[in-house]
CHARMM-style PDB file with segment names, atoms N, HN, CA, C and O in Angstrom:
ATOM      1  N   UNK     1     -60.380  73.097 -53.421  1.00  0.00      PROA
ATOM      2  CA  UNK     1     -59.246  72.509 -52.734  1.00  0.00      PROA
ATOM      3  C   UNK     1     -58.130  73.537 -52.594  1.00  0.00      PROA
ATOM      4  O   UNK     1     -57.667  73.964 -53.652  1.00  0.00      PROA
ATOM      5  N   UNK     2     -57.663  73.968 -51.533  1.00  0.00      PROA
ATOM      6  HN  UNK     2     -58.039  73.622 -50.674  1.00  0.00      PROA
ATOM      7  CA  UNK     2     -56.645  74.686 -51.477  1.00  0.00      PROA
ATOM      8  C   UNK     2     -54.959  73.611 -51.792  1.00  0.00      PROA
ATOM      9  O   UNK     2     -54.843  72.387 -51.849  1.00  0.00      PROA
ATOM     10  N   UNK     3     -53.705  74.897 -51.960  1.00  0.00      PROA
ATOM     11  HN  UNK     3     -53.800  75.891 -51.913  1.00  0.00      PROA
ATOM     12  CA  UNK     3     -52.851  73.837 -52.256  1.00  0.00      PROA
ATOM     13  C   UNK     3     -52.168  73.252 -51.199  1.00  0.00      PROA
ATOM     14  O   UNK     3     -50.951  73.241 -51.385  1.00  0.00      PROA
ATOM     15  N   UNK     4     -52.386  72.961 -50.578  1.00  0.00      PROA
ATOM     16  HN  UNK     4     -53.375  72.970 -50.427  1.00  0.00      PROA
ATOM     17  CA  UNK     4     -51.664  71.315 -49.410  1.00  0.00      PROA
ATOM     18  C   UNK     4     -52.352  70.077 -49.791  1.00  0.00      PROA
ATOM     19  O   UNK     4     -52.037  68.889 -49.853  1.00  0.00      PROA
ATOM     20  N   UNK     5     -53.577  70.890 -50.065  1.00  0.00      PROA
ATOM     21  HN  UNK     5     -53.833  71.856 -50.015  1.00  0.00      PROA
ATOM     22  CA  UNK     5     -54.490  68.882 -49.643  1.00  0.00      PROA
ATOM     23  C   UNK     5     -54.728  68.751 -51.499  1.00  0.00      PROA
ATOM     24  O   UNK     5     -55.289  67.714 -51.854  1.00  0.00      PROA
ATOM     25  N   UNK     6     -54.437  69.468 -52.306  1.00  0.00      PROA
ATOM     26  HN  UNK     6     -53.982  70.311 -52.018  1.00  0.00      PROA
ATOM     27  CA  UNK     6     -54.522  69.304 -53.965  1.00  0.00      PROA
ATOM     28  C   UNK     6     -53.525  68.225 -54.437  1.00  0.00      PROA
ATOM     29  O   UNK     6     -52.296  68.257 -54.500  1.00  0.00      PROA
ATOM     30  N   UNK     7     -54.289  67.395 -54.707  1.00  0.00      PROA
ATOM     31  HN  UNK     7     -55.287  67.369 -54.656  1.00  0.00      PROA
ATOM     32  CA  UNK     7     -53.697  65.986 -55.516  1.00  0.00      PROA
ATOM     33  C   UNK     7     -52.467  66.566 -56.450  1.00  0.00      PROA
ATOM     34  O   UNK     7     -52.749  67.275 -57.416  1.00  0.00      PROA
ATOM     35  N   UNK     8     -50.975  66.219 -56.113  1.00  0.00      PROA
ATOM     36  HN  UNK     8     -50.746  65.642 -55.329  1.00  0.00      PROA
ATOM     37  CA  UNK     8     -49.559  66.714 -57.222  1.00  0.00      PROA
ATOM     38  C   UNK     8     -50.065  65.734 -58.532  1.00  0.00      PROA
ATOM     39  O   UNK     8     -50.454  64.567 -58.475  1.00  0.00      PROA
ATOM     40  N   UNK     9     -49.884  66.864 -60.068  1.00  0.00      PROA
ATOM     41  HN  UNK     9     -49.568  67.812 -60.114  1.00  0.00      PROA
ATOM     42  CA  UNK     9     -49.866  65.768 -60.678  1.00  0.00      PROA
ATOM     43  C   UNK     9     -48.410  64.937 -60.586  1.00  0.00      PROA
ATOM     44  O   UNK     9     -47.531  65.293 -59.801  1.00  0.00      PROA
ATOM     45  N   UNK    10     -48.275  63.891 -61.401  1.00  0.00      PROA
ATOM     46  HN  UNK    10     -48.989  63.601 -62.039  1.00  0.00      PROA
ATOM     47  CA  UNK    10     -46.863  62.810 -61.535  1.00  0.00      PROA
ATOM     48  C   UNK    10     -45.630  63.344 -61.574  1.00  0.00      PROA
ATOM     49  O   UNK    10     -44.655  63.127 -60.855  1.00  0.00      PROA
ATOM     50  N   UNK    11     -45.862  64.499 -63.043  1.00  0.00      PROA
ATOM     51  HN  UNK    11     -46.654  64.675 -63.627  1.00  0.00      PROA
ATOM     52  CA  UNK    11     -44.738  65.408 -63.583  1.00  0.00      PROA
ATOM     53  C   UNK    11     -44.401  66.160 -62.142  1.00  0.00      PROA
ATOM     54  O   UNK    11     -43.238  66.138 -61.736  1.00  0.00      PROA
ATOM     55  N   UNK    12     -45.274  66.722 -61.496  1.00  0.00      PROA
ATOM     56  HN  UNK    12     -46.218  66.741 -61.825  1.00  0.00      PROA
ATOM     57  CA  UNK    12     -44.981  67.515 -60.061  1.00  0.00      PROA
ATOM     58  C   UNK    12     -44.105  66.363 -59.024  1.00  0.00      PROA
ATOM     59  O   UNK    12     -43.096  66.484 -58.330  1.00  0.00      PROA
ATOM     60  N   UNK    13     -44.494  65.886 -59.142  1.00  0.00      PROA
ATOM     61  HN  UNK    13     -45.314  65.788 -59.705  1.00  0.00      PROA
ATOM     62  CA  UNK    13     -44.429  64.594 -57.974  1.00  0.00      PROA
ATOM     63  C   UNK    13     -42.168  64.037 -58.302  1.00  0.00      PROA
ATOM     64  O   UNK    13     -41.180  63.888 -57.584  1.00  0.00      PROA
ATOM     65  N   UNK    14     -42.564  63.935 -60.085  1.00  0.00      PROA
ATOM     66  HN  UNK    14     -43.367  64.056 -60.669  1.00  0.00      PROA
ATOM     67  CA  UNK    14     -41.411  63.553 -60.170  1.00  0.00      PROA
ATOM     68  C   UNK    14     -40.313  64.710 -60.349  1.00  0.00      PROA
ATOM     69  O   UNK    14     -39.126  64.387 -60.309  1.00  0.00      PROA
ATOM     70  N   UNK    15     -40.705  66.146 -60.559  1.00  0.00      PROA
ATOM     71  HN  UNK    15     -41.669  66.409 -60.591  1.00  0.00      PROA
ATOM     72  CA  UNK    15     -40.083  67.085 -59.974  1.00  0.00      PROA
ATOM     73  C   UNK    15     -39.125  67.305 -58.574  1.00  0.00      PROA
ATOM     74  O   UNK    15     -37.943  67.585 -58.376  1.00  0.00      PROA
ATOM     75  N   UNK    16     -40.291  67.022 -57.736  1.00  0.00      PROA
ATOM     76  HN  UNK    16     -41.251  66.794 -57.897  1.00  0.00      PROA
ATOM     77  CA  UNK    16     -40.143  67.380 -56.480  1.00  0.00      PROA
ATOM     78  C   UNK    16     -39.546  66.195 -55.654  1.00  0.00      PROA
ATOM     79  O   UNK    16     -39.135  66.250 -54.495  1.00  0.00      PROA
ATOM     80  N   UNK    17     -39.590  64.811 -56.719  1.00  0.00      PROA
ATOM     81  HN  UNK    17     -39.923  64.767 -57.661  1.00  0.00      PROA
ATOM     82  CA  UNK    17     -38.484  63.352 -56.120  1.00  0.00      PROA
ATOM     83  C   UNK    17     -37.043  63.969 -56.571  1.00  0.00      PROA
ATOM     84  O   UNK    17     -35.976  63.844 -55.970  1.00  0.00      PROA
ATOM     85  N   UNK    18     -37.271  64.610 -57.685  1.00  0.00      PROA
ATOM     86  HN  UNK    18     -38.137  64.711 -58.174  1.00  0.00      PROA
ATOM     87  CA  UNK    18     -35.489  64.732 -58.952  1.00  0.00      PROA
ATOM     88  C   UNK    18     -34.997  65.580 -57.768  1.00  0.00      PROA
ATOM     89  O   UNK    18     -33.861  65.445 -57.314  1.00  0.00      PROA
ATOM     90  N   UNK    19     -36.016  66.581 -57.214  1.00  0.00      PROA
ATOM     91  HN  UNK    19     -36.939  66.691 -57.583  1.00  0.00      PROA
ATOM     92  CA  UNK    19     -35.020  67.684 -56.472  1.00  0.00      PROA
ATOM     93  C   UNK    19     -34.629  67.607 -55.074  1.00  0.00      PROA
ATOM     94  O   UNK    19     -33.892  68.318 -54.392  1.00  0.00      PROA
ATOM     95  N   UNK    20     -35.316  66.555 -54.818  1.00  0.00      PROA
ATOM     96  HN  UNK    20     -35.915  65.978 -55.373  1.00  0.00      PROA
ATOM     97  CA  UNK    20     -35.069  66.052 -53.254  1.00  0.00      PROA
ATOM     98  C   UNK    20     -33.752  64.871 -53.695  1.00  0.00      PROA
ATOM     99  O   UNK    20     -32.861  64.982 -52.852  1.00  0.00      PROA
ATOM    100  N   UNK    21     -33.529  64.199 -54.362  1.00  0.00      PROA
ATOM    101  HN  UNK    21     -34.253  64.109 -55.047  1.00  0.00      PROA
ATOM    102  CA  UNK    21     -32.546  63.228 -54.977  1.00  0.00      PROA
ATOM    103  C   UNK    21     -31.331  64.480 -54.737  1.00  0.00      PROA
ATOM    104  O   UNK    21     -30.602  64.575 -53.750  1.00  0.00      PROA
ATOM    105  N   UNK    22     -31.348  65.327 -55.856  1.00  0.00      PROA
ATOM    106  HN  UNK    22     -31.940  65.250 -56.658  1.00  0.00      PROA
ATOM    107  CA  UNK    22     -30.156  66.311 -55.890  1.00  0.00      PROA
ATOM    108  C   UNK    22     -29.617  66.614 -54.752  1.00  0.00      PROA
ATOM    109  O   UNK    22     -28.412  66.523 -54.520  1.00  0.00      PROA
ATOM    110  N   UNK    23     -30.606  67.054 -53.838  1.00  0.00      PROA
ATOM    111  HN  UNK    23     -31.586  67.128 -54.026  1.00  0.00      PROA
ATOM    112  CA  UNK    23     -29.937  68.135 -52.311  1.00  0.00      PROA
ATOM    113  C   UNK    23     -29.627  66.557 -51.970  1.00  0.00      PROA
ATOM    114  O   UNK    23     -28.458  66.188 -51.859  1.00  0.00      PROA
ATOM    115  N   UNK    24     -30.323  65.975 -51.867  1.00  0.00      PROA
ATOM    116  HN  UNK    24     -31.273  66.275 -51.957  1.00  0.00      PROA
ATOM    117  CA  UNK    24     -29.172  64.794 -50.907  1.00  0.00      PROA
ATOM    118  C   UNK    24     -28.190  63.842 -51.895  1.00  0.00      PROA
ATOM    119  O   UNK    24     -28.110  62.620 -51.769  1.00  0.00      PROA
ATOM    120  N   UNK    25     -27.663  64.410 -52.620  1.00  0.00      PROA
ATOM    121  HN  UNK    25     -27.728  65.402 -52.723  1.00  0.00      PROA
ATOM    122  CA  UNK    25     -26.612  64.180 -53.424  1.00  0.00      PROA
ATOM    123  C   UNK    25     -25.604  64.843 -53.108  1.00  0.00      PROA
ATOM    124  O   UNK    25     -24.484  64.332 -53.131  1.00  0.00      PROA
ATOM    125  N   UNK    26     -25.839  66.244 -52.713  1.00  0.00      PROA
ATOM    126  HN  UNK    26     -26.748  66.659 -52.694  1.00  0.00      PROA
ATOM    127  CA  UNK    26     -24.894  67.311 -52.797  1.00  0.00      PROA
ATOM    128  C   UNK    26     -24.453  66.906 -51.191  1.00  0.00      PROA
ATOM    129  O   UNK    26     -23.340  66.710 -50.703  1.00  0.00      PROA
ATOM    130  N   UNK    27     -25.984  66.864 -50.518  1.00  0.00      PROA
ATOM    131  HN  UNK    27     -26.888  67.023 -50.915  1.00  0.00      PROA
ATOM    132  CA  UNK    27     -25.588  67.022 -48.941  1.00  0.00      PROA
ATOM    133  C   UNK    27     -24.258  65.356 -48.666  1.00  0.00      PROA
ATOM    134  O   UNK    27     -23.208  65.454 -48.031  1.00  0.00      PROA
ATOM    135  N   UNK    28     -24.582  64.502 -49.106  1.00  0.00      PROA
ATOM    136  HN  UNK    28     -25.435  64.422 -49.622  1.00  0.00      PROA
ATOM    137  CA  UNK    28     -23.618  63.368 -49.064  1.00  0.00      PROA
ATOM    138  C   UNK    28     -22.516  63.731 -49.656  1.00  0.00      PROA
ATOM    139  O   UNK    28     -21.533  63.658 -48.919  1.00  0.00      PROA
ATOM    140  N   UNK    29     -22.247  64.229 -51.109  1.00  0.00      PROA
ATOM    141  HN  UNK    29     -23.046  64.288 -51.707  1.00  0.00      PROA
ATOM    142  CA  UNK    29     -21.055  64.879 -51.597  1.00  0.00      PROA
ATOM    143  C   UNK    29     -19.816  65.956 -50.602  1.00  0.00      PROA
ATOM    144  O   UNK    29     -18.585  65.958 -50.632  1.00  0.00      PROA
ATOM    145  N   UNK    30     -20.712  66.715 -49.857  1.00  0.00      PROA
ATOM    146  HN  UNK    30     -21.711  66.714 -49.832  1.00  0.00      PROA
ATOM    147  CA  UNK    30     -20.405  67.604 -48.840  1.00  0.00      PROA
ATOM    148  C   UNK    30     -19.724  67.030 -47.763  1.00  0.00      PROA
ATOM    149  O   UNK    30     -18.713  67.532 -47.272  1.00  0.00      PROA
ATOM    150  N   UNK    31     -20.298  65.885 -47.342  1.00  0.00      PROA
ATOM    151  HN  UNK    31     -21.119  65.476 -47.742  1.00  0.00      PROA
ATOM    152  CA  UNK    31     -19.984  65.100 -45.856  1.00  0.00      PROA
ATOM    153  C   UNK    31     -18.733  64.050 -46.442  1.00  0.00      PROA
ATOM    154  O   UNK    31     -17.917  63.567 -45.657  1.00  0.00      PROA
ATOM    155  N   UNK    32     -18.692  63.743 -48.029  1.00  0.00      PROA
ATOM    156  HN  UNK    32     -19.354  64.135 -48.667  1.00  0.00      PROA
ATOM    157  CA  UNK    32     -17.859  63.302 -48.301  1.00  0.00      PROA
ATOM    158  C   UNK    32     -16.619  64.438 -48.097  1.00  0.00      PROA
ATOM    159  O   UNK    32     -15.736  64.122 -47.299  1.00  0.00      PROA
ATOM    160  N   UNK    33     -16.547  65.313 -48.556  1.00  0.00      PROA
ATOM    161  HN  UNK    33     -17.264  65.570 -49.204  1.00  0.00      PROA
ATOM    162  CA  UNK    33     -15.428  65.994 -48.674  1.00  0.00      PROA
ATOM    163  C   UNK    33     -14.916  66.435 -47.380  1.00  0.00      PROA
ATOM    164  O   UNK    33     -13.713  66.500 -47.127  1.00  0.00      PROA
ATOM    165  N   UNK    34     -15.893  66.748 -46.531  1.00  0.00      PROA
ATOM    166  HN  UNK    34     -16.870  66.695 -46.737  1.00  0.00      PROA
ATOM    167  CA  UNK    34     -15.571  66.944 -45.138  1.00  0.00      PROA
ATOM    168  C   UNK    34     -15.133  66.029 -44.587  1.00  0.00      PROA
ATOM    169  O   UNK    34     -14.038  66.249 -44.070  1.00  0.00      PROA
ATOM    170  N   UNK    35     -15.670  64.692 -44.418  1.00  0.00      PROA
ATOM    171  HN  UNK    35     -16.560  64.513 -44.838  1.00  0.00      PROA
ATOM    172  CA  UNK    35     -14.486  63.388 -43.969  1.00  0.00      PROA
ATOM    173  C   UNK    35     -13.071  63.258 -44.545  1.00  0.00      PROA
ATOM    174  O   UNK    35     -12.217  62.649 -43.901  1.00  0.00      PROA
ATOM    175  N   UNK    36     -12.829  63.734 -45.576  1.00  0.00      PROA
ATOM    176  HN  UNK    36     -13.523  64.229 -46.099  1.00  0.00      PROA
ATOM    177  CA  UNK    36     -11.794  63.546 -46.667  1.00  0.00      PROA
ATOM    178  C   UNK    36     -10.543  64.528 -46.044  1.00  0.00      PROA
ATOM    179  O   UNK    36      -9.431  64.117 -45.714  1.00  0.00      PROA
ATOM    180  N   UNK    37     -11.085  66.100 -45.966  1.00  0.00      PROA
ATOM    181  HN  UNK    37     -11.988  66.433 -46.234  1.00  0.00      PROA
ATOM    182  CA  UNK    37     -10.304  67.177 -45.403  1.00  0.00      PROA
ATOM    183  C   UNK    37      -9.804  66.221 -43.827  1.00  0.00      PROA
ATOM    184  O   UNK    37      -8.657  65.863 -43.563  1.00  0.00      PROA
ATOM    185  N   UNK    38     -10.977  66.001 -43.026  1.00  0.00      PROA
ATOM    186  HN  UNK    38     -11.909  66.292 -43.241  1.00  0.00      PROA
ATOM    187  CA  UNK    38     -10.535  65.950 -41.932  1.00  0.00      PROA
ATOM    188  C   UNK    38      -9.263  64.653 -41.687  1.00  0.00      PROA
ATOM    189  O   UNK    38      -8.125  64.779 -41.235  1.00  0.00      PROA
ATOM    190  N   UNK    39      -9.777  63.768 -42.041  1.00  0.00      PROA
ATOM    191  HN  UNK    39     -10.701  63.665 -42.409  1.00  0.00      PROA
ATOM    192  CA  UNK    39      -8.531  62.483 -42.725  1.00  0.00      PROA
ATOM    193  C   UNK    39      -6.977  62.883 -43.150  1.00  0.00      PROA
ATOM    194  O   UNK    39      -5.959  62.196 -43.057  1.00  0.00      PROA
ATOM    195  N   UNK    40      -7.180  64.472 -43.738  1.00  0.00      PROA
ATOM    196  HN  UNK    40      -8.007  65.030 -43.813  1.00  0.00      PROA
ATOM    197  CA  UNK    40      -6.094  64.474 -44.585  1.00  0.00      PROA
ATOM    198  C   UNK    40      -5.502  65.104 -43.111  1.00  0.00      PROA
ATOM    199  O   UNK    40      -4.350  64.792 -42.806  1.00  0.00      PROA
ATOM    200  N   UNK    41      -6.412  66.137 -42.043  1.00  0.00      PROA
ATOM    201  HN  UNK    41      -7.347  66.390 -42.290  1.00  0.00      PROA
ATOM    202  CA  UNK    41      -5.441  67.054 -41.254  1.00  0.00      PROA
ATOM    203  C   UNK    41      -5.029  65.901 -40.549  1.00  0.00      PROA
ATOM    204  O   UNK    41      -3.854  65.834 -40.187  1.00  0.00      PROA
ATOM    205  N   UNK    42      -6.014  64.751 -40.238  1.00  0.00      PROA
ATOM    206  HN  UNK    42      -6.968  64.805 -40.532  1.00  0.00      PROA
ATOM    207  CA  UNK    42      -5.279  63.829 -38.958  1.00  0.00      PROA
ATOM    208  C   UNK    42      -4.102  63.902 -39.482  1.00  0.00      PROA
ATOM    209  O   UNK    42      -3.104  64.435 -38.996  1.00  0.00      PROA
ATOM    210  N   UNK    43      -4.233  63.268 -40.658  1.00  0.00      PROA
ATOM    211  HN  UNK    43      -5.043  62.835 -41.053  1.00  0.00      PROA
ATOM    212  CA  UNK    43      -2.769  62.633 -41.334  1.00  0.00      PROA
ATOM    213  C   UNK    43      -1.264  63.536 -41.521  1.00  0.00      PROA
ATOM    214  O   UNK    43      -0.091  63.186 -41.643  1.00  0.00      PROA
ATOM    215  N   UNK    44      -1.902  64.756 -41.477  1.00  0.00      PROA
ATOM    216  HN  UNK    44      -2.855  65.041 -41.377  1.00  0.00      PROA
ATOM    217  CA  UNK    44      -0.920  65.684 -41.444  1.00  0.00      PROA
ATOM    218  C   UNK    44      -0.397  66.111 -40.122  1.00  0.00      PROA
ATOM    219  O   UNK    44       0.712  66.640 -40.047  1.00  0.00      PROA
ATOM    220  N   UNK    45      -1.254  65.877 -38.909  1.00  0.00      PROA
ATOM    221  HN  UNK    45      -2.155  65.447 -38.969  1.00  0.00      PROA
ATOM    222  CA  UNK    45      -0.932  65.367 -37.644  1.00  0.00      PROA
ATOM    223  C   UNK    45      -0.122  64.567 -37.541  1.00  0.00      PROA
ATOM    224  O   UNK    45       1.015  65.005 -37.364  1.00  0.00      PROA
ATOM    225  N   UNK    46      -0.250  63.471 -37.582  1.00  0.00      PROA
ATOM    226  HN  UNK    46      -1.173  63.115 -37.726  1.00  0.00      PROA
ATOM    227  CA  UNK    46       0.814  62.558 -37.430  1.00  0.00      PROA
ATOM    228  C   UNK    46       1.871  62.540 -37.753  1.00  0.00      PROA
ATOM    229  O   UNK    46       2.880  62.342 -37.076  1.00  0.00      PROA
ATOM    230  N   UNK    47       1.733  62.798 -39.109  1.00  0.00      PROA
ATOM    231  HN  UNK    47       0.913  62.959 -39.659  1.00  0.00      PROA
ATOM    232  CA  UNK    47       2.987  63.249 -40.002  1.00  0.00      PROA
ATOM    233  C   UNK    47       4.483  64.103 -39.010  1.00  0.00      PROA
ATOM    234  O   UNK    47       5.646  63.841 -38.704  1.00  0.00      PROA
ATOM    235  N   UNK    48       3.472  65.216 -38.832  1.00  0.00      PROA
ATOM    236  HN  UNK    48       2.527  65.429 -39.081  1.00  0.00      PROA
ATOM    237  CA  UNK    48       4.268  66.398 -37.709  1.00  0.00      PROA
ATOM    238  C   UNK    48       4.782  65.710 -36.487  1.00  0.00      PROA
ATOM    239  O   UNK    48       5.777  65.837 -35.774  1.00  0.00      PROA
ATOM    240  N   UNK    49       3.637  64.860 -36.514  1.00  0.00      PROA
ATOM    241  HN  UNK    49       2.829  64.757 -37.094  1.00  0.00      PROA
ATOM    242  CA  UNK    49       4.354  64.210 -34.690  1.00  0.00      PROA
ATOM    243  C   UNK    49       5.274  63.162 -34.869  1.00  0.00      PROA
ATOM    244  O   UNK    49       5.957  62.678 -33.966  1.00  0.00      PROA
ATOM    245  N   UNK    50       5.278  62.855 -35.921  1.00  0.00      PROA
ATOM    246  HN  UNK    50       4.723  63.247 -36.655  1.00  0.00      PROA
ATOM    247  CA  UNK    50       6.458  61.715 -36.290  1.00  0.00      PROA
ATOM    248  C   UNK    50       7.727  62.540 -36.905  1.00  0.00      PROA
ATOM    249  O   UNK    50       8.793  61.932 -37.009  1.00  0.00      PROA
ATOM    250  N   UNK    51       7.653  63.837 -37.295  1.00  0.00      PROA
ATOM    251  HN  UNK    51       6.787  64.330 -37.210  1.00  0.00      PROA
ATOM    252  CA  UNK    51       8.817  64.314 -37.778  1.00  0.00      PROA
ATOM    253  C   UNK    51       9.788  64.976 -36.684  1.00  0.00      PROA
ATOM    254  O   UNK    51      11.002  65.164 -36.753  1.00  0.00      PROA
ATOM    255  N   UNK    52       8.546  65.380 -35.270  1.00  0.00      PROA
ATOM    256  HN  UNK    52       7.559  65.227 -35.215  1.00  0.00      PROA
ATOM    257  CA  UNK    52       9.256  65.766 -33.896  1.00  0.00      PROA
ATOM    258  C   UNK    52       9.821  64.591 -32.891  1.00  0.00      PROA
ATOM    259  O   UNK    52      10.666  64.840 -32.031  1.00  0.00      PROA
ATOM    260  N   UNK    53       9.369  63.536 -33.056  1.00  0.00      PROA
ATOM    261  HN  UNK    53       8.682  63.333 -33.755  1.00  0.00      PROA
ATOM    262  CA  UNK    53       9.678  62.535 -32.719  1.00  0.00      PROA
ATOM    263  C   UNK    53      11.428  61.791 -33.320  1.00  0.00      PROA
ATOM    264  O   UNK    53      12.193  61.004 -32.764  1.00  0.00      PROA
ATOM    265  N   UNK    54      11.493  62.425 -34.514  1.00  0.00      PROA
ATOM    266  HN  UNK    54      10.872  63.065 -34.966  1.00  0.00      PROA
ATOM    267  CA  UNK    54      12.537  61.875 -35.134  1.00  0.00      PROA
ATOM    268  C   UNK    54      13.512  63.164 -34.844  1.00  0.00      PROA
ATOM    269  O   UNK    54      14.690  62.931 -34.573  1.00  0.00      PROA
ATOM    270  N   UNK    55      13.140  64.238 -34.885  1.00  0.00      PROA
ATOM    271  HN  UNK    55      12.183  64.428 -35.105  1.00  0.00      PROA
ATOM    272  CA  UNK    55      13.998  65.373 -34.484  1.00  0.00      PROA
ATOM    273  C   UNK    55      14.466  65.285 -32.968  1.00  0.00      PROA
ATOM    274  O   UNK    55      15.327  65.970 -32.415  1.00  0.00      PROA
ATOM    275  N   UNK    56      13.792  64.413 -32.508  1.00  0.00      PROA
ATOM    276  HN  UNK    56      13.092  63.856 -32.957  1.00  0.00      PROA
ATOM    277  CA  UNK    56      14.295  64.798 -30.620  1.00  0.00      PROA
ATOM    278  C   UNK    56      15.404  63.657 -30.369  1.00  0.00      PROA
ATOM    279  O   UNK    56      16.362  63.702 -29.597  1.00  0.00      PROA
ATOM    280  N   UNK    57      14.962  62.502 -31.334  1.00  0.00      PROA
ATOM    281  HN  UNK    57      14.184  62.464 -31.961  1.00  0.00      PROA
ATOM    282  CA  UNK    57      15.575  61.329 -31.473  1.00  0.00      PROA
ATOM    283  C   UNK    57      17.438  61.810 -31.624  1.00  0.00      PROA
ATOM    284  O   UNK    57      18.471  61.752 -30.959  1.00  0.00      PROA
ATOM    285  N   UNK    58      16.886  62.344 -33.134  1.00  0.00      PROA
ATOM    286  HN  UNK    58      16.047  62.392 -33.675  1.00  0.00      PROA
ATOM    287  CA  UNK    58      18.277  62.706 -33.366  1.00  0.00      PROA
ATOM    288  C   UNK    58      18.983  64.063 -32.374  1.00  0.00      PROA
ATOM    289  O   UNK    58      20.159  64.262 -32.071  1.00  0.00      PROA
ATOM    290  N   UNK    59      18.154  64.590 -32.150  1.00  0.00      PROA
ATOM    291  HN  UNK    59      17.198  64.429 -32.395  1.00  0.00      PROA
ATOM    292  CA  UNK    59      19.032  65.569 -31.109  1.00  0.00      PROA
ATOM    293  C   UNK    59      19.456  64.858 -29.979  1.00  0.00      PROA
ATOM    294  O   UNK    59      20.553  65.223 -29.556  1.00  0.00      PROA
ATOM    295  N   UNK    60      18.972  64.056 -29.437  1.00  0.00      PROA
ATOM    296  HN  UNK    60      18.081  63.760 -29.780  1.00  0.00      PROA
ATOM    297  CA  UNK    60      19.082  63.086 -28.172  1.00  0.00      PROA
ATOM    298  C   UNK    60      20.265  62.174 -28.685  1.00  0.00      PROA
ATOM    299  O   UNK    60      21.152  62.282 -27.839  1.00  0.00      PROA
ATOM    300  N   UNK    61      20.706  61.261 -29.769  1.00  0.00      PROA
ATOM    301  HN  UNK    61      19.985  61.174 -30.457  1.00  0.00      PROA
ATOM    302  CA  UNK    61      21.920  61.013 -30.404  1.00  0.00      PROA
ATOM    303  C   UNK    61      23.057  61.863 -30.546  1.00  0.00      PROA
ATOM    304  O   UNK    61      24.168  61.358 -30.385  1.00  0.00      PROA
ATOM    305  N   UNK    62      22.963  62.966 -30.797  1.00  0.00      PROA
ATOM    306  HN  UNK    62      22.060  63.376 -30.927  1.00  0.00      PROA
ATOM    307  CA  UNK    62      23.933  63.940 -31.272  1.00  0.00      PROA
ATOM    308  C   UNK    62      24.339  64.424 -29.242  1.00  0.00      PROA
ATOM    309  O   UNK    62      25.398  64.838 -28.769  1.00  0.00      PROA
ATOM    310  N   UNK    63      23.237  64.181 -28.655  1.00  0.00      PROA
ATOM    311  HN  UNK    63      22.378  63.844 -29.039  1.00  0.00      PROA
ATOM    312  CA  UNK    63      23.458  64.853 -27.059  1.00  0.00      PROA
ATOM    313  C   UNK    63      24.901  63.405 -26.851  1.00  0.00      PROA
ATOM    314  O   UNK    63      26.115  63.438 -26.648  1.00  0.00      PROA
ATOM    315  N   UNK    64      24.269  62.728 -26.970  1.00  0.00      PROA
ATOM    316  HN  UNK    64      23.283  62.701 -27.135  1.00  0.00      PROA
ATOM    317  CA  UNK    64      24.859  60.857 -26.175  1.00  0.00      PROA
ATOM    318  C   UNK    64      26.020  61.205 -27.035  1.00  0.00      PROA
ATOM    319  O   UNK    64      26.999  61.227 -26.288  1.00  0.00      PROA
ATOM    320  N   UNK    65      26.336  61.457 -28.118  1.00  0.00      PROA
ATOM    321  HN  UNK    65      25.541  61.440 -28.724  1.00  0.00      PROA
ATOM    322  CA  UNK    65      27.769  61.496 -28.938  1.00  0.00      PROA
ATOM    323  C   UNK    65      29.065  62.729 -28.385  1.00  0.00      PROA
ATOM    324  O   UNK    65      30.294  62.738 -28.440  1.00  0.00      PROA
ATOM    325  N   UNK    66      27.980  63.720 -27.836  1.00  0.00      PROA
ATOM    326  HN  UNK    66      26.981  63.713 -27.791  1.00  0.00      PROA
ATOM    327  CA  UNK    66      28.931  64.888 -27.172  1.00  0.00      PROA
ATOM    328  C   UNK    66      29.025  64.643 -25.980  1.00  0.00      PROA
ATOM    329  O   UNK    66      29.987  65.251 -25.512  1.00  0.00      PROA
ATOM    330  N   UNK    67      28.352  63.882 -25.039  1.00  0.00      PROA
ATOM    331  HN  UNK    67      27.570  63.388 -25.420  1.00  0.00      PROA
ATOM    332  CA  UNK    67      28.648  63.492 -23.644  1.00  0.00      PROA
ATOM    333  C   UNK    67      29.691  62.588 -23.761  1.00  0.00      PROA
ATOM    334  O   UNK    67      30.451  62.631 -22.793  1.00  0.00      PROA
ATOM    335  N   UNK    68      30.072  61.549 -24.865  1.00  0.00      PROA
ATOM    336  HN  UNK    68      29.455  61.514 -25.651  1.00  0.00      PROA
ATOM    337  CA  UNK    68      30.839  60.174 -25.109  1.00  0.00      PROA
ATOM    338  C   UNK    68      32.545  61.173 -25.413  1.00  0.00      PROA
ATOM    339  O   UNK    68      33.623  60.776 -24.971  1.00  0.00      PROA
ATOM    340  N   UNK    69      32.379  62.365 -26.178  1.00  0.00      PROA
ATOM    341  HN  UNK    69      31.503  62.688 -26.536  1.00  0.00      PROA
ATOM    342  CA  UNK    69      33.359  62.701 -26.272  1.00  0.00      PROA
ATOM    343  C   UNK    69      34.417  63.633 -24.808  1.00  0.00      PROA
ATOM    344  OT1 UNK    69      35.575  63.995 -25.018  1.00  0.00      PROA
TER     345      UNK     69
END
């Protein structure tokens, strides 16, 4: 019997389940952290666009207060 078609013993078998378990542990761990980063830049997006939003606001107040004078 060459080795492709050679019967794994169990111990092999449950080797080669433990290590296929791991990589897709890590690979889900990975995609976790990558959703996580990307979440955080949206959020830090917004953040920015709400702090220019409040800056134009107030410059646009401070404009209406020097036209009033």
């Amino acid at each position: 019997m060459n080795e492709a078609t050679r019967p794994k013993p169990d111990l092999e078998l449950s080797l080669d389940w433990q290590a296929s378990k791991v990589v897709k542990e890590e690979k889900e761990e990975e995609e976790r952290e990558e959703e996580e980063e990307e979440e955080e830049e949206e959020e830090e997006e917004e953040d920015e666009e709400e702090e220019d939003e409040e800056t134009r606001t107030k410059e646009r107040k401070k404009e209406r207060k020097k036209e009033e004078w």
